[in-house]
C-alpha positions as CSV (number, residue, x, y, z in Angstrom):
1,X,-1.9,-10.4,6.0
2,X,-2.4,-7.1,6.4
3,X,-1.4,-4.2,4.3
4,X,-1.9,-0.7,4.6
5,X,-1.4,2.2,2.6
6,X,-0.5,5.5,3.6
7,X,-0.3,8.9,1.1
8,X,1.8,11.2,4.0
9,X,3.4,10.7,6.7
10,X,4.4,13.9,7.8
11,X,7.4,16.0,8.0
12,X,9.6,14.5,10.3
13,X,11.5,11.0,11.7
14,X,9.5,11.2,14.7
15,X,5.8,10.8,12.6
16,X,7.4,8.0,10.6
17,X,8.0,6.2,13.6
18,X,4.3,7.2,14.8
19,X,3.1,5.5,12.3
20,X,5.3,2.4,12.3
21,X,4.3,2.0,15.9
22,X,0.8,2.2,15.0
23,X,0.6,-0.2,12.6
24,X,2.7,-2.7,15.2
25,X,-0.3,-1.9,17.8
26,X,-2.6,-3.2,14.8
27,X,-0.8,-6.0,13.5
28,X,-0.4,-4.5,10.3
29,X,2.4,-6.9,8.4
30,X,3.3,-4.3,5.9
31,X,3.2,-0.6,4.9
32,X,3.0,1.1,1.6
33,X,3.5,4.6,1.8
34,X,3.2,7.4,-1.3
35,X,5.9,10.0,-1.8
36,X,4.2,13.2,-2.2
37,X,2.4,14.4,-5.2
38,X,2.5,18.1,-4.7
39,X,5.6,20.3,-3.9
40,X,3.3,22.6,-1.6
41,X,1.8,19.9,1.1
42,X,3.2,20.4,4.3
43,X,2.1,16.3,5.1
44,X,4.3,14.9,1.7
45,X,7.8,13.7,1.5
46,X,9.9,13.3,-2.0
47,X,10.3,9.6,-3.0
48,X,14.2,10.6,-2.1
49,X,13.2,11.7,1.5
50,X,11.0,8.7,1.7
51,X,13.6,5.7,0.7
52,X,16.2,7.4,3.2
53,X,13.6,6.7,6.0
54,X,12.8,3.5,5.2
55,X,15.8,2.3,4.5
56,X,16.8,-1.6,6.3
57,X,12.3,-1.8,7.0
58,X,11.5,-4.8,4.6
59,X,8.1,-4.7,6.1
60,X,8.0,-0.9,4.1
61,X,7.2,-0.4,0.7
62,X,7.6,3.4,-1.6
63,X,5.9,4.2,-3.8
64,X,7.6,7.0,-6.1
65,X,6.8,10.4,-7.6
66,X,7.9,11.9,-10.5
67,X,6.5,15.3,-9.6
């Protein structure tokens, strides 16, 4: 199986679903992404933002941020 891990994603829908058709192109079985550490990053999403996009993708995991 593979697994990858991503810490952004972008800004918008439309790189989320970059990136899910990506990993389809590699075979990659399942995605953990990281919600965003810093407030200022223009490439990280709240953990919020982050479980709205995946929301009904088993094959997508969150991993939450407090900060």
């Amino acid at each position: 199986m593979i697994i990858d891990s991503h810490t952004h994603v972008g800004t918008s829908p439309g790189e989320f679903n970059k990136l899910l058709q990506e990993a389809k192109q590699n075979k990659v079985e399942h995605l953990v992404i990281l919600a965003g550490f810093s407030k200022d990053s223009e490439f990280n999403l709240s953990t919020k933002s982050l479980l709205k996009l995946t929301i009904g993708r088993p094959k997508v995991s969150v991993v939450g941020s407090i900060g």
